[in-house]
C-alpha positions as CSV (number, residue, x, y, z in Angstrom):
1,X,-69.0,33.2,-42.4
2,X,-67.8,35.8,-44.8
3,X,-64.0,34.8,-44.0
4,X,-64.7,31.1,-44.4
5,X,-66.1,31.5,-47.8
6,X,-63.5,33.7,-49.1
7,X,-60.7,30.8,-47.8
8,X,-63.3,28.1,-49.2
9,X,-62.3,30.6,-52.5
10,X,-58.7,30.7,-52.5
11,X,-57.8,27.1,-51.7
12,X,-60.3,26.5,-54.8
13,X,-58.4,29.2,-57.4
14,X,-55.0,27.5,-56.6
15,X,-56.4,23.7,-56.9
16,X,-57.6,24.4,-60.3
17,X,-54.6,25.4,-61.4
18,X,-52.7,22.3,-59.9
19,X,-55.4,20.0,-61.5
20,X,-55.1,21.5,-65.3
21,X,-51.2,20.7,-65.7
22,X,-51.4,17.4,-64.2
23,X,-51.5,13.9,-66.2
24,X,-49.4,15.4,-69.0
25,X,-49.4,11.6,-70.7
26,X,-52.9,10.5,-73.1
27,X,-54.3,6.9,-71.8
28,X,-54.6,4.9,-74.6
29,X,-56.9,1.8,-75.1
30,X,-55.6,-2.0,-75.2
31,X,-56.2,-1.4,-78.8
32,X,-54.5,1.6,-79.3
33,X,-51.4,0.2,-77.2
34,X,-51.9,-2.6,-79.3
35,X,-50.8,-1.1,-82.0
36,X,-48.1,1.0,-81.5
37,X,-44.3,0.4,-82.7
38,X,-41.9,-1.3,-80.1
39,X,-39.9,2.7,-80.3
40,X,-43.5,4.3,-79.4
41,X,-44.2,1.2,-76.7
42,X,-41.2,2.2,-74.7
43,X,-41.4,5.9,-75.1
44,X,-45.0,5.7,-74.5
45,X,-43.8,3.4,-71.1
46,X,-41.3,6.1,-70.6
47,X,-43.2,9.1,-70.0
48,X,-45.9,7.2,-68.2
49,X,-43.6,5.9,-66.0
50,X,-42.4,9.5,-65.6
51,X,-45.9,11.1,-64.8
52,X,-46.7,8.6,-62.3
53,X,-43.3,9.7,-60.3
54,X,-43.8,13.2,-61.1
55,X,-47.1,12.8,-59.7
56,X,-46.7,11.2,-56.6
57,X,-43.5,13.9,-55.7
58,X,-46.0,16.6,-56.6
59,X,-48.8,15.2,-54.5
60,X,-46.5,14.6,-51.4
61,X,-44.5,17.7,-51.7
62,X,-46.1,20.3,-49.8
63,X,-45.7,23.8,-51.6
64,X,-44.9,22.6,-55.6
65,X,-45.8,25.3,-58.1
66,X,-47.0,24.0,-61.8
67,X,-43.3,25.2,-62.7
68,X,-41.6,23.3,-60.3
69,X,-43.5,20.0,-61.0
70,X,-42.3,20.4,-64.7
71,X,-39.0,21.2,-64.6
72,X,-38.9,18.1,-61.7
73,X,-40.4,15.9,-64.4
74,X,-38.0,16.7,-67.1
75,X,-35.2,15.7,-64.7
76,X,-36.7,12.4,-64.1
77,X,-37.0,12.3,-67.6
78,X,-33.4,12.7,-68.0
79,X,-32.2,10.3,-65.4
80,X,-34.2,7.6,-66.7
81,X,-32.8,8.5,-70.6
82,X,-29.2,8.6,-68.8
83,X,-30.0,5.4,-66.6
84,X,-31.1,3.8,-69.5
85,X,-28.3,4.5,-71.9
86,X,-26.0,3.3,-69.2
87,X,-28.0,0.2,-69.1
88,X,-27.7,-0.4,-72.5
89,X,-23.9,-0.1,-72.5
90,X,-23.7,-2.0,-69.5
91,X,-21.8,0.5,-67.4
92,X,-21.5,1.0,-63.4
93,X,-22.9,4.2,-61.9
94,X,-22.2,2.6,-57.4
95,X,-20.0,5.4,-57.3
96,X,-21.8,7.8,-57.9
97,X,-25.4,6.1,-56.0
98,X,-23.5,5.1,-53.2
99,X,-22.0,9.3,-53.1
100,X,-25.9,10.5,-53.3
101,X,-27.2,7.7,-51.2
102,X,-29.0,6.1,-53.2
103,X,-29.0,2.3,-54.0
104,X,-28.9,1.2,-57.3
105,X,-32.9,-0.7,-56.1
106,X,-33.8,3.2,-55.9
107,X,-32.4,3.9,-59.1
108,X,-34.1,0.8,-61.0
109,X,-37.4,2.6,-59.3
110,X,-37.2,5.5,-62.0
111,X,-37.1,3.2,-64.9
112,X,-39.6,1.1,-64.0
C-alpha cells in the first residue's frame, strides 16, 4: 500500500509541473478578438496556432521536459515566421521539403 501511494506521489509532483507551463497563449473573448489590429490578429493567430502544435508534440511525445517543449515551440515559431516570409515573397522551398521529407501540405500544417 505504502509503495503504491508514494508512486500515486511522484507521477503527481512531475504532472504539476507539466500542467503549469502549458497553454502559454491568453484566450480572448469574441469581443476582445473583436477588437484587436489586423498586426495583433495574425500574431495573436500565430502563436495560437503555435501552442496548439506545441501542445499536441508535447502530449504525444513520451519523455518532454518543460525545457524541451519550449525551445520545440520557439522553433515552430521560427518556421512558421520563415514559412511565412517565404510566402510573402513568393519563393520555392521543394528542395529543401522534398530533402527532409516533408511535403509542402505538411509544411502549410504549421501555418495554419
Amino acid at each position: 500500500m505504502k509503495k503504491i501511494l508514494m508512486l500515486s506521489l511522484l507521477i503527481l509532483f512531475v504532472a504539476i509541473p507539466a500542467k503549469a507551463f502549458l497553454y502559454e497563449v491568453e484566450v480572448l473573448s469574441q469581443e476582445e478578438v473583436i477588437k484587436l489590429s489586423n498586426a495583433e490578429l495574425l500574431d495573436l493567430y500565430t502563436q495560437a496556432s503555435i501552442e496548439r502544435r506545441a501542445s499536441e508534440a508535447f502530449h504525444h511525445g513520451a519523455g518532454f521536459q518543460p525545457r524541451d517543449y519550449r525551445q520545440y515551440r520557439e522553433l515552430l515559431g521560427f518556421i512558421v515566421r520563415l514559412r511565412q516570409e517565404i510566402d510573402y515573397r513568393h519563393l520555392e522551398t521543394t528542395a529543401v521539403d522534398v530533402e527532409l521529407g516533408m511535403s509542402a501540405r505538411a509544411a502549410d500544417y504549421l501555418i495554419k
